[in-house]
KEKE-3310 file (N, C-alpha, C; in steps of 0.2 Angstrom, whole numbers, plus 5000, padded with zeros to 4 digits):
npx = (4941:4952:4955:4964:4963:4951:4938:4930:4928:4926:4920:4916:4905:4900:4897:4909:4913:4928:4943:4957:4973:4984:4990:4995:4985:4979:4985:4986:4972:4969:4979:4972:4960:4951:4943:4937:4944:4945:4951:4952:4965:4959:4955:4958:4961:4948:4935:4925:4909:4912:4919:4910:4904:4909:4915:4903:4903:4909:4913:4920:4911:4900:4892:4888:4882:4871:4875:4883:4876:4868:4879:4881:4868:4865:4875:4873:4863:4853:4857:4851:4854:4867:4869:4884:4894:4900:4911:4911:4926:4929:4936:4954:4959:4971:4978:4984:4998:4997:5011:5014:5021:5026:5031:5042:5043:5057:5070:5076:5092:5100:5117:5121:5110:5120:5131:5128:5125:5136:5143:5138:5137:5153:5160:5168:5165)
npy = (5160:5167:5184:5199:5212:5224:5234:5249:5257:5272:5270:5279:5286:5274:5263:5254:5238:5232:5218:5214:5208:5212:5230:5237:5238:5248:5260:5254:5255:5273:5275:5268:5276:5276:5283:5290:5281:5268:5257:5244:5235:5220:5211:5196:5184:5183:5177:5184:5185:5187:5198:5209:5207:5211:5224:5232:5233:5243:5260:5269:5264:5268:5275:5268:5258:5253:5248:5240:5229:5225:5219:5208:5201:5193:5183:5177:5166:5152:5137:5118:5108:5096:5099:5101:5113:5113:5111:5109:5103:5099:5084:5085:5073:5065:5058:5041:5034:5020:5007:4995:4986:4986:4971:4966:4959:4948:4953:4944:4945:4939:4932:4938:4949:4956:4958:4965:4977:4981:4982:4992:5004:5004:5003:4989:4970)
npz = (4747:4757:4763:4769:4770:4768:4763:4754:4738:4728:4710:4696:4700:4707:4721:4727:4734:4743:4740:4747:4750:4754:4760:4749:4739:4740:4735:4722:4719:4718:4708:4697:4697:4708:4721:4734:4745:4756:4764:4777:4789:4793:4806:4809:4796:4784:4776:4761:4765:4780:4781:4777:4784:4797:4792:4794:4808:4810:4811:4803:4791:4793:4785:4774:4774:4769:4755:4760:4767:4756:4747:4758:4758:4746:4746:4760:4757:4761:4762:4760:4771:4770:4758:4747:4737:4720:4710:4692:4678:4663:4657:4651:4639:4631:4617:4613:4607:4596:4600:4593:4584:4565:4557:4544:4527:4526:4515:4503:4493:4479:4474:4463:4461:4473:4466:4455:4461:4468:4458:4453:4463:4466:4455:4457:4460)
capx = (4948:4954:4956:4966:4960:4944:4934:4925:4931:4920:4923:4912:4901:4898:4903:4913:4918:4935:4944:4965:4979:4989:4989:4996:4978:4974:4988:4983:4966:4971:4979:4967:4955:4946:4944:4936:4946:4942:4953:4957:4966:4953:4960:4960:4960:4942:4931:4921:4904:4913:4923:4907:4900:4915:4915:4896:4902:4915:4910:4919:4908:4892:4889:4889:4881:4866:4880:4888:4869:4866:4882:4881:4862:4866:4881:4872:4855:4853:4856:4850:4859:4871:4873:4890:4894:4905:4914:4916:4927:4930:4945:4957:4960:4978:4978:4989:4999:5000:5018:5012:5029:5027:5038:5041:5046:5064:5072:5082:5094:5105:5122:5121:5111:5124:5137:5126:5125:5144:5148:5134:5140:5159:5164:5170:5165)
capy = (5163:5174:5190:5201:5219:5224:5242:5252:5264:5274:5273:5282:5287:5269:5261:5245:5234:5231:5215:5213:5204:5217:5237:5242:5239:5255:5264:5251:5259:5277:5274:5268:5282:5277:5290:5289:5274:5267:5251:5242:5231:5214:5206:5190:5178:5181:5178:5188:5188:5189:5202:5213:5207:5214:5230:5235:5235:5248:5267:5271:5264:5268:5279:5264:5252:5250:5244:5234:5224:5222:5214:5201:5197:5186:5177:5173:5163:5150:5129:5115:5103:5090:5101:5101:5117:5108:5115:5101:5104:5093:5080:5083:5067:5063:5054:5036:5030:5013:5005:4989:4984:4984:4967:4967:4949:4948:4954:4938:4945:4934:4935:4941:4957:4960:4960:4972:4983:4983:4986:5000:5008:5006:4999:4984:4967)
capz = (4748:4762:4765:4777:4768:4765:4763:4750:4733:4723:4705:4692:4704:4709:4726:4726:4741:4740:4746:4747:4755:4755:4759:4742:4735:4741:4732:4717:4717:4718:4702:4691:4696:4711:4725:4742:4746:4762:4765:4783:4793:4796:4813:4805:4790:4783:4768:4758:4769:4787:4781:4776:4793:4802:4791:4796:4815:4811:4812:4797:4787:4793:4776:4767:4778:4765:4751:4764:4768:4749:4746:4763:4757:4741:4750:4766:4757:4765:4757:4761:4775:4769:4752:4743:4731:4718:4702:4688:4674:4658:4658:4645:4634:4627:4611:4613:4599:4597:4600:4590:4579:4560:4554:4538:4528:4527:4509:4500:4488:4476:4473:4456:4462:4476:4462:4451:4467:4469:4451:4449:4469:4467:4451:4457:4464)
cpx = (4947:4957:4959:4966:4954:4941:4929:4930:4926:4922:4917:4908:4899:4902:4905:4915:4923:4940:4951:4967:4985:4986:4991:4990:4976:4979:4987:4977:4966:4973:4979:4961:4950:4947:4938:4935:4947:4945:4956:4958:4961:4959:4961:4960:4952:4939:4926:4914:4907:4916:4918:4904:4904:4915:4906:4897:4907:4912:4912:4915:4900:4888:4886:4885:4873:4871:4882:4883:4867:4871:4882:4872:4862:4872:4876:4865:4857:4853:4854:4856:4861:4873:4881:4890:4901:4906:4915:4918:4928:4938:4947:4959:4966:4975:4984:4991:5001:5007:5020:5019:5026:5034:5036:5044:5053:5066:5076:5084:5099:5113:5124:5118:5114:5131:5135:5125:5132:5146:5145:5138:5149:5164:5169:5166:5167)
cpy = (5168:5179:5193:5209:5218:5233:5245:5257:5266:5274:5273:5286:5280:5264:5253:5242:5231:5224:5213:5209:5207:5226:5241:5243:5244:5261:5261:5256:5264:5280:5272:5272:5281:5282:5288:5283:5273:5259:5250:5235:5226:5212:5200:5191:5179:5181:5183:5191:5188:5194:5208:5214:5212:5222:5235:5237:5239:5254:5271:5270:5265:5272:5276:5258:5251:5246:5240:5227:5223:5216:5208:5198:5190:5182:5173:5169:5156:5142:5125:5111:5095:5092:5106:5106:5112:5110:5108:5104:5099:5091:5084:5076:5068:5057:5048:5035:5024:5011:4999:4989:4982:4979:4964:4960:4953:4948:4950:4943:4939:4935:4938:4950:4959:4961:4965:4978:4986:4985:4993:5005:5009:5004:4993:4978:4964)
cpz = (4754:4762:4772:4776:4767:4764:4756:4744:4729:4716:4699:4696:4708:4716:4726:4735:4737:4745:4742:4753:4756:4754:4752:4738:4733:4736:4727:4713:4713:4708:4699:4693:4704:4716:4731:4743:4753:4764:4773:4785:4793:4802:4812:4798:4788:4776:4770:4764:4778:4788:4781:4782:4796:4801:4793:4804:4817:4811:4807:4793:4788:4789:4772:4768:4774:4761:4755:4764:4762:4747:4751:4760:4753:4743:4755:4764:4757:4759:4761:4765:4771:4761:4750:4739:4726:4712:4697:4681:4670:4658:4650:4642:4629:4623:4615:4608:4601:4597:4596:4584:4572:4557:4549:4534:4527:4517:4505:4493:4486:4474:4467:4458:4467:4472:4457:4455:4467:4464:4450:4456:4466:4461:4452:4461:4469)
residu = (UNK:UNK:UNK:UNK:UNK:UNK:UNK:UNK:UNK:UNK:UNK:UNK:UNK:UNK:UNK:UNK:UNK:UNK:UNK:UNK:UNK:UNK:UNK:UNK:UNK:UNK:UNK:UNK:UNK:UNK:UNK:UNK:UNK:UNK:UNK:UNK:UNK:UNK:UNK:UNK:UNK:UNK:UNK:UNK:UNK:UNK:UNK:UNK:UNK:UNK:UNK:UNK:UNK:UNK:UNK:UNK:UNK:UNK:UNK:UNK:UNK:UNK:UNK:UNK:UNK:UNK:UNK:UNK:UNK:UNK:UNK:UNK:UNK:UNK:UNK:UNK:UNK:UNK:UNK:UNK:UNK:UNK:UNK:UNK:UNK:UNK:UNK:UNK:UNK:UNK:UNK:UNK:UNK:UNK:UNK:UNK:UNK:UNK:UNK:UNK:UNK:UNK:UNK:UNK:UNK:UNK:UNK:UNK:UNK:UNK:UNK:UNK:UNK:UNK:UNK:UNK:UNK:UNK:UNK:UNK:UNK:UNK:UNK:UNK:UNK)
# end
């Protein structure tokens, strides 16, 4: 994903890199408790580990510039050539119902019980 914010919050005591696509993050932050909110601008479109690049060659942050090197180390290890990262999730499976037609034999009644039908339904035949 890309990012076009990025910066730092402390909350508890503990420092966060913080990354947004929009400036209201930083008023987001604010209120749910964080406080030395440090959010800027990126000149581009960047992910996660070139946005932390970018942010180490700022001057505001050179307070933090150890949290900043902890977070780029476990992103940038290094793969193997010609290796693919790949997510696999499980299919769903829909049930079918069969459409197969139940025919049934055919019912012969006689003239007699369609006149004991008629007399018992309507009193008449």
């Amino acid at each position: 994903m890309l990012y076009t914010f990025a910066g730092t919050s402390v909350t508890k005591s503990k420092l966060n890199i913080r990354f947004a696509n929009s400036a209201a993050r930083a008023t987001q932050l604010a209120k749910l408790g964080d406080h030395s909110i440090n959010i800027v601008e990126l000149p581009s479109a960047m992910d996660k580990t070139t946005a932390v690049a970018h942010l180490l060659s700022l001057p505001a942050f050179a307070d933090v510039q150890d949290a900043l090197r902890a977070e780029v180390a476990p992103r940038a290890k290094a793969r193997p050539a010609g290796t693919v990262k790949v997510r696999v999730t499980k299919a769903k499976v829909k049930a079918v119902k069969s459409r197969a037609r139940v025919v049934k034999a055919p019912v012969e009644v006689t003239e007699a019980e369609v006149d004991a039908l008629m007399q018992a339904a309507y009193g008449t035949k």
